[in-house]
C-alpha positions as CSV (number, residue, x, y, z in Angstrom):
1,X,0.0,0.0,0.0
2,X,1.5,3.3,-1.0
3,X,2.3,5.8,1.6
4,X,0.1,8.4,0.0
5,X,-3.2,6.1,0.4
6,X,-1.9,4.7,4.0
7,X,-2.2,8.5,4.8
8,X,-5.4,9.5,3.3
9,X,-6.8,6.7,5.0
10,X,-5.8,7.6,8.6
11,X,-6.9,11.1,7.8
12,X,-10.4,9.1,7.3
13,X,-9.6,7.7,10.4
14,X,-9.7,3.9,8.8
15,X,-7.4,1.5,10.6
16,X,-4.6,0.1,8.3
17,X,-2.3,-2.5,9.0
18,X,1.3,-1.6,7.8
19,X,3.9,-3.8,8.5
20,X,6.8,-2.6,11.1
21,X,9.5,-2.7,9.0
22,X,9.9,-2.8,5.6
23,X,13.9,-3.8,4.8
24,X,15.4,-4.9,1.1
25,X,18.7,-5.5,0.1
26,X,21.0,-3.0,0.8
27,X,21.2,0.1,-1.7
28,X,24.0,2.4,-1.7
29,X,22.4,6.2,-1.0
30,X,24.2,7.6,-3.4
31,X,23.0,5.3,-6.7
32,X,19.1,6.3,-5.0
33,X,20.4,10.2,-5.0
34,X,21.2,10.3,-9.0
35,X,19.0,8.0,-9.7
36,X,16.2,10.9,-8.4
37,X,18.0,13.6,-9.4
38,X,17.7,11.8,-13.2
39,X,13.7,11.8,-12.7
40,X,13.4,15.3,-11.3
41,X,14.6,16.6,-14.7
42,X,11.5,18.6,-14.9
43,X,12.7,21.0,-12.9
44,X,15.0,22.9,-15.0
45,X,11.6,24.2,-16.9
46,X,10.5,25.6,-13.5
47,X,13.8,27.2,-12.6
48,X,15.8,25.0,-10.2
49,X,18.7,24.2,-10.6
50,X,20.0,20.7,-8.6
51,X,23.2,20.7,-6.6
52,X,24.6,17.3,-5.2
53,X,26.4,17.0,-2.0
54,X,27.4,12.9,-2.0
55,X,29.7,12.5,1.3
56,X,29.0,9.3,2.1
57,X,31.2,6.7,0.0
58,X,30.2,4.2,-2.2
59,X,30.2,1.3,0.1
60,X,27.6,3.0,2.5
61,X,24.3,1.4,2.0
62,X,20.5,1.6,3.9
63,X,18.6,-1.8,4.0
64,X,15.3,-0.7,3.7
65,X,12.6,-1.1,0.6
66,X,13.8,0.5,-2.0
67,X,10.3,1.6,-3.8
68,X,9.6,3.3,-0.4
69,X,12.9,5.5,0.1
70,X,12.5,6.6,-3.4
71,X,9.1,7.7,-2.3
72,X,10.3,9.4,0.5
73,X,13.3,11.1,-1.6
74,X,10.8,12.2,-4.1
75,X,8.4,13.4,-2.1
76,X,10.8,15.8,0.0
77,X,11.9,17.3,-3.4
78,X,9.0,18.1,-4.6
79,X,7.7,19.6,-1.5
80,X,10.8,21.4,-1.5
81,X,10.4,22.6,-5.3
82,X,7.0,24.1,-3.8
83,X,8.9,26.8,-2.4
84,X,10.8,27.7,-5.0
85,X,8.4,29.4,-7.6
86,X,9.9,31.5,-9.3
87,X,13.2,29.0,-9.1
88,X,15.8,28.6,-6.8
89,X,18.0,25.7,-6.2
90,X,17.6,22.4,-4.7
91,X,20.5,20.7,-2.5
92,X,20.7,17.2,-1.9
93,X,23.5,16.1,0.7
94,X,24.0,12.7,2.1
95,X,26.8,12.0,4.8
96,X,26.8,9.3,7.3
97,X,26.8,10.2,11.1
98,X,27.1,8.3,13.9
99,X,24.4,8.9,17.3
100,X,25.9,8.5,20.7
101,X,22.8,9.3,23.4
102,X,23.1,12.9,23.3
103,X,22.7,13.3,19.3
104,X,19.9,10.9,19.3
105,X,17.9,13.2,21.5
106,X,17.0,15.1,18.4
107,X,15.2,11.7,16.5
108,X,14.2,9.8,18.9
109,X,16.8,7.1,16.9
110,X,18.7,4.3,19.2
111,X,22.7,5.2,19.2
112,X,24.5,4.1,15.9
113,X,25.4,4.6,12.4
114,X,22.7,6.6,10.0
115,X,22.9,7.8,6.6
116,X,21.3,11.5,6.6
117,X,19.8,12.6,3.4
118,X,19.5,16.2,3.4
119,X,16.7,18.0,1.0
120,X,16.4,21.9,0.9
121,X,15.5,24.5,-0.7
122,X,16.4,28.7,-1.3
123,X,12.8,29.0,0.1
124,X,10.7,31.6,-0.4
125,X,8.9,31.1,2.6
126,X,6.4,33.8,4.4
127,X,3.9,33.7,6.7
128,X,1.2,32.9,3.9
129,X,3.1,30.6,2.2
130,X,3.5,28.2,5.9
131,X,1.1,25.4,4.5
132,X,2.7,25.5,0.8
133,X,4.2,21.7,1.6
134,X,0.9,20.4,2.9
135,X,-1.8,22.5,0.6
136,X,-0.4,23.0,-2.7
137,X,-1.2,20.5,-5.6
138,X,-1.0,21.9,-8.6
139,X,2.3,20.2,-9.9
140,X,4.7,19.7,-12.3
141,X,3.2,16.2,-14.0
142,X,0.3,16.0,-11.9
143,X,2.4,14.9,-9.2
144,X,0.8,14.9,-5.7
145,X,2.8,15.7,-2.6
146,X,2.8,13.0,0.4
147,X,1.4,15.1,3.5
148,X,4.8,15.8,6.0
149,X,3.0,13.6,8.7
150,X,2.9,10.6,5.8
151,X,6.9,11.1,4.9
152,X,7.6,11.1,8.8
153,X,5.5,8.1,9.1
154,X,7.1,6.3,6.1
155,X,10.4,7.1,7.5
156,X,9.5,5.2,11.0
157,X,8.5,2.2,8.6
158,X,12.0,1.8,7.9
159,X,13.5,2.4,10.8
160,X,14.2,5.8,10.6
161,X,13.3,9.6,11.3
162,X,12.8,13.0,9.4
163,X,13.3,16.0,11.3
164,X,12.6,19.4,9.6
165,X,13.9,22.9,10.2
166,X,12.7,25.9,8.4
167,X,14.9,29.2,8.2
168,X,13.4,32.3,8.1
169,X,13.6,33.8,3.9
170,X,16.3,31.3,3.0
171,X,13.9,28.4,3.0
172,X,13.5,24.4,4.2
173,X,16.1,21.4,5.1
174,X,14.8,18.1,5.8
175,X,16.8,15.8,7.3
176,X,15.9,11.6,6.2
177,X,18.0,9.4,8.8
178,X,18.2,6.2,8.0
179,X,19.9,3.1,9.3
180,X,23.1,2.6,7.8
181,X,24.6,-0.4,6.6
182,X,28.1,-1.0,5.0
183,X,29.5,-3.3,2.6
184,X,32.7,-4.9,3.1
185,X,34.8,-4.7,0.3
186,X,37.2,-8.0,-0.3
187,X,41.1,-6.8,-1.3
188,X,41.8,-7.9,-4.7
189,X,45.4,-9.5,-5.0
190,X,47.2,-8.8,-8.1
191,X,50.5,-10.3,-9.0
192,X,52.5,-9.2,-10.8
């Protein structure tokens, strides 16, 4: 069940059953970060411009469904496009961090290693414009933005948490933690 329907639902106040956790193979962050930065090439039309921030190496990996942190990815960006309308640029970062107990205060997370997908925007934020990433659906593509409460909820799903900030006339960050897993890498003997 997509995360957009799970949501309208509970805003019906129907009971869904979702499970827990939803975890794939693992898929390196970065790989998901192009790959969404290859389907949001819309956005050039409308102005914004895309600027990558890939910190995390290529071994770092979440194991979570894939379809669903897509989802997630997307919808932040497109939210995040909302503010932008007369163009602006969108960053997306991704580093890995670990939590000790005082730095998982902030999420709620259990101490460990996360992979933090940042999303933000050059805003254009006012005090009108404070329900543009819940209200606004007119879209590039017909494309519906995911409620905040459904992208919060969708990050739980996996095991993870997304805590936003906004900043006064420079716009939105949202910050997508999620468990982080690493691949070990076998040396590869050569001889000469």
């Amino acid at each position: 069940m997509s995360v957009l329907l799970r949501d309208d639902l509970e805003q019906r106040e129907l009971t869904v059953e979702v499970p827990l956790e939803r975890v794939g193979p693992p898929v390196p962050v970065n790989e998901l970060v192009e790959h969404l930065v290859d389907a949001l090439g819309f956005l050039d039309e409308n102005g914004v411009a895309v600027r990558l921030c890939l910190v995390c190496d290529r071994w770092t990996s979440v194991s979570a469904d894939r379809a669903l942190i897509e989802g997630l990815l997307l919808g932040l960006s497109l939210r995040a496009c909302d503010h932008m309308h007369q163009g602006g640029l969108l960053s997306l970062e991704t580093a890995l961090i670990k939590f000790d107990e005082n730095g998982s205060e902030v999420t709620g997370l259990p101490t460990g290693e996360y992979v933090r997908v940042s999303v933000s925007d050059t805003g254009g934020w006012s005090e009108d414009a404070g329900n543009a990433w819940t209200t606004r659906m007119g879209s590039p593509q017909g494309l519906e933005r995911p409620s905040l409460a459904a992208l919060r909820h969708a990050a739980e799903i996996v095991g993870g948490a997304l805590v936003c900030a906004r900043h006064a006339s420079c716009g939105e960050r949202a910050n997508l933690y999620l468990p982080a897993t690493r691949r070990h890498v076998r040396p590869v003997l050569t001889s000469n």
